[in-house]
N, C-alpha and C positions, 0 to 999 in steps of 0.2 A: 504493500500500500504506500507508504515512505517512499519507494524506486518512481511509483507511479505520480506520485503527487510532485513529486522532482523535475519528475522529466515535461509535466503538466506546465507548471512552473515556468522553464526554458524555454519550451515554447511560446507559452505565451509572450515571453518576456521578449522570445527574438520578435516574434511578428510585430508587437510593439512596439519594441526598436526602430524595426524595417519601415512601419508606418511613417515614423517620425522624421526618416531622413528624407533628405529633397532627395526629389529622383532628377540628375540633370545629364541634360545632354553635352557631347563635349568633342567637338569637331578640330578636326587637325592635331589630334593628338598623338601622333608619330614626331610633331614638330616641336621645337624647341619650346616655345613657351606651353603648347598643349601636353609636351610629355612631362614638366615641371609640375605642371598642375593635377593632373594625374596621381602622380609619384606621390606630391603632398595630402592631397585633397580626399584620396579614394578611400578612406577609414572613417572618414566626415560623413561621407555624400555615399550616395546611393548614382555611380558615375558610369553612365554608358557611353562606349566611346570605341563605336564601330568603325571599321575600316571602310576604303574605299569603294572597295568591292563588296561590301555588306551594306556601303548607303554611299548612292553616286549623289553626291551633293549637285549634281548637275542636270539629274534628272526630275523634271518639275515632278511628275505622277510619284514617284519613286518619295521623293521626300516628303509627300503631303500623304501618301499611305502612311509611312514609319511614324511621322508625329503624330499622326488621327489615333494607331495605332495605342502608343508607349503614354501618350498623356503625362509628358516631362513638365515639371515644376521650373526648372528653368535650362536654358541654351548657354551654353558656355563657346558662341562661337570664334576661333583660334586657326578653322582652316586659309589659307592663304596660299595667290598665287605671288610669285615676284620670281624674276630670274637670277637669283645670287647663285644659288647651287648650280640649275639646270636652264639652259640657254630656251627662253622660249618668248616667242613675238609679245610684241607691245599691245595686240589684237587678243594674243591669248590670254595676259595678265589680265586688262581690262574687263573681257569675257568669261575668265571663271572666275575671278572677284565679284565680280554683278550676278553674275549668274546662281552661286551658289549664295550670296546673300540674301538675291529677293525671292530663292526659292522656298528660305527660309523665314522671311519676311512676310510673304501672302499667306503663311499659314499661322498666324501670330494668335488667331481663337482656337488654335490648337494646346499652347502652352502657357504657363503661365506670365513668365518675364526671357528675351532674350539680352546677355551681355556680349555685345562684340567688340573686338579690338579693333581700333581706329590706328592712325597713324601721323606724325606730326605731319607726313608729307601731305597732308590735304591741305595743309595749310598755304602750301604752294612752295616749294625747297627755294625758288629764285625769288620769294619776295618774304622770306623769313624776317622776324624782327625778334630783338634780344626780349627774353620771356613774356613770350605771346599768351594772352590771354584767349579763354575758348572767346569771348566778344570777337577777336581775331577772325576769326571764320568767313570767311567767304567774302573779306573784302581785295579776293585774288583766285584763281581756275588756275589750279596745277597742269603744269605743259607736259607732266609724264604721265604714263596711261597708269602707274601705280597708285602717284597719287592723285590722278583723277578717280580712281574707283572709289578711293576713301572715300573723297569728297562727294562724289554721287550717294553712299552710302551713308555717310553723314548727316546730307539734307533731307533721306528717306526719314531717318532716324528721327528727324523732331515729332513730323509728323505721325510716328507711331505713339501711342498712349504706353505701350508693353515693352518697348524695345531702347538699349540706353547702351552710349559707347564709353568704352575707357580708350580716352586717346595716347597710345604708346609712344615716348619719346627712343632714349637709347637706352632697353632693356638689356642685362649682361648675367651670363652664367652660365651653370654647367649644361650641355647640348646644344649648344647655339654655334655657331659655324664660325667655327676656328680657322679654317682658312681666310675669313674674310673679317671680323668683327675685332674691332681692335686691343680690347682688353684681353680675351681670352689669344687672340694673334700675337701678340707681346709675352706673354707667355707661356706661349707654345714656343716662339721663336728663340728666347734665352735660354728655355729647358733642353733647345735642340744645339745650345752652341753656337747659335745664328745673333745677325743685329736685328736690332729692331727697328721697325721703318713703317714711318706714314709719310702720303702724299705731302700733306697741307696742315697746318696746325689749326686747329677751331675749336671753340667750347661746345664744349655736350651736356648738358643732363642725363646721366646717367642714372640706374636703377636697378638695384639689384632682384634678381628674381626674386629671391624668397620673402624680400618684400612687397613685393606685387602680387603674391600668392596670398598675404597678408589682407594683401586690399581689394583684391578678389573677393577671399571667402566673407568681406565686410557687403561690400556690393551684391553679393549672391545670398544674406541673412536679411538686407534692409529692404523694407517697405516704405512704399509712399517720397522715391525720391524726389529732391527739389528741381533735378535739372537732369537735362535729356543726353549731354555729356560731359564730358570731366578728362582736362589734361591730368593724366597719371606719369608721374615723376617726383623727383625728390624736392624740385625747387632751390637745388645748387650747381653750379656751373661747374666745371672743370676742363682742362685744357688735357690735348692728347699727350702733347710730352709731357706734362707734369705725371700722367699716369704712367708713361712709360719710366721715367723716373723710378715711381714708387714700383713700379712690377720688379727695375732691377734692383731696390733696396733691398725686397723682400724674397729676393734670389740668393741677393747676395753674387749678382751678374756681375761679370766684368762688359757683358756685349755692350756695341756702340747703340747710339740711337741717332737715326739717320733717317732725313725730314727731306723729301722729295722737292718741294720749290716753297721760296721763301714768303712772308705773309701770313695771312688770315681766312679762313674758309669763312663764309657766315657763318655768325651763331648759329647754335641749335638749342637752344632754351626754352622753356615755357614758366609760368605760372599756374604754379597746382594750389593755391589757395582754396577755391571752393571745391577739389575735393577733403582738401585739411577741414575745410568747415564744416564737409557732410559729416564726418568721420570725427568729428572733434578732435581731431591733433592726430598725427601717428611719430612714434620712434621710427628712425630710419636705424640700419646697421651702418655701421662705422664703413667708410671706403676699404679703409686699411688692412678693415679685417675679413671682408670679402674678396679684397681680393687675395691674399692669404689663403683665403680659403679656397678659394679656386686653383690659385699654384698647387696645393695639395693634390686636389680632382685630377691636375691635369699631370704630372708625376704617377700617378695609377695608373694615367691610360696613356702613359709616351709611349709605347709602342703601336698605339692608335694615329698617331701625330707622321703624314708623310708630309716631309718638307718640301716636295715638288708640289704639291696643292698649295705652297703661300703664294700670296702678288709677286708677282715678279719686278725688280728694278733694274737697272740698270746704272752701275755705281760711275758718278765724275764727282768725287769730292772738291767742295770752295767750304767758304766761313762767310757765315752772315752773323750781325746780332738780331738778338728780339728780346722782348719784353718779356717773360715769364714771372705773370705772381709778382710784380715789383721789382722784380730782381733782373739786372742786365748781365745774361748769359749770352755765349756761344754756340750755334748750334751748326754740328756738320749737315752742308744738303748734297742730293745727289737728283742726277736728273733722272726722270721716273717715266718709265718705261710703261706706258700702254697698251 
């Protein structure tokens, strides 16, 4: 009787449970920020996150059966087209960005809230301004078919009652594409023995994942929000070589760090205040120690690490000065190869 009443017990207790967790959907989750979220989230959540071939996001019938279907609490969508990895037209980006949003878009009385990831590039990359606020928006049409899609995506998004963007500035950490992104490319690069090397010097707002996971799972608990989207970043600036810098303190690298042509890239800044306000404040993680902690990650997987997959330069060392931080440094540049 005792075994029976136990086992009685557990089950209820799991159904219970099960009840209680959101059931959400979660696209793109083979990718860098969807597999992040994933990994954290799924003990949380109640987190479906089929493959391609189990839901062609680009089939209109196909995705309005699977949501009629599952009756998801909310959309975590993270799928994305962009050619960094795999070379693919400016017709195709355009086209599965749009495509697979408003096919998830026209079925919005199917679920309960969708969260999608935005991109600062709607903002229009060629008419950036030093921390842009979301007011910002649309007083410029991005000239690349990336961030045109955002921005078509964006101005769907007010108009939806259910549907709310986190606009992504420069998110950094483990799974994200080391051949290309520069934090984790600086340390890959000194752990290989190699220098480290950017085009152009510019400020970023950076963010580390498992803060954004942080603010995610904020975004995916609240009800009733005040605004339709929200620059997600940390709301501090930093420069590429200063982080190359800290990559090689925290090496303990002797490599060079060598700056392709001399100058300033536009900012890449935003202002994330009103999501600070939704959220009543958040801790950020220290730079210093993320990225620490990512030198760890990527020391696990250096035999993951092929150094014919970095950018390629092509070295003519001169000396320029620049301003860094207040401080008048020297930096080697080399001319950068295309």
């Amino acid at each position: 009787m005792m075994i029976f009443t136990m086992v009685s017990v557990y089950i209820l207790y799991g159904q219970t449970k099960g009840r209680k967790m959101k059931r959400i959907l979660l696209t793109g989750a083979s990718g860098f920020i969807g597999k992040n979220i994933k990994e954290t989230l799924n003990s949380k959540y109640d987190i479906w996150s089929p493959s391609s071939q189990e839901l062609d996001l680009k089939d209109t019938e196909c995705v309005e059966a699977y949501l009629k279907q599952h009756s998801f609490d909310v959309i975590l969508h993270a799928a994305n087209c962009n050619d960094t990895r795999n070379s693919i037209s400016a017709y195709d980006v355009l086209n599965g960005n749009l495509r697979m949003f408003f096919n998830l878009e026209r079925c919005s009385h199917y679920y309960g809230k969708m969260i999608y990831f935005g991109s600062g590039a709607e903002y229009d990359r060629s008419n950036n301004i030093p921390n842009m606020s979301e007011d910002y928006f649309d007083t410029s049409v991005p000239k690349d078919a990336y961030g045109l899609s955002k921005y078509i995506m964006a101005k769907a998004c007010l108009n939806q009652k259910n549907i709310y963007e986190l606009c992504l500035f420069g998110v950094y950490g483990k799974y994200e594409e080391w051949e290309r992104r520069f934090i984790s490319n600086a340390i890959c690069r000194a752990l290989k023995g190699m220098d480290i090397t950017l085009h152009k010097n510019v400020y970023f707002d950076y963010l580390w994942v498992d803060d954004l996971i942080k603010i995610i799972s904020f975004f995916i608990e609240k009800d009733n929000l005040r605004y339709k989207r929200y620059n997600v970043c940390r709301g501090e600036k930093v420069d590429l070589y200063s982080l190359a810098v800290q990559v090689k303190k925290t090496l303990d690298s002797e490599c060079s760090i060598l700056v392709g042509e001399p100058g300033w890239k536009r900012e890449y800044t935003a202002d994330n205040n009103r999501m600070l306000n939704e959220m009543n404040g958040l801790s950020f993680t220290k730079l210093e120690v993320t990225i620490a902690e990512l030198c760890e990650y990527y020391k696990e997987h250096l035999s993951e690490i092929v150094p014919e997959k970095f950018i390629f330069f092509l070295i003519c060392i001169s000396n320029i000065s620049v301003v860094i931080q207040h401080k008048q440094i020297r930096i080697p540049v080399i001319a950068f190869h295309t």
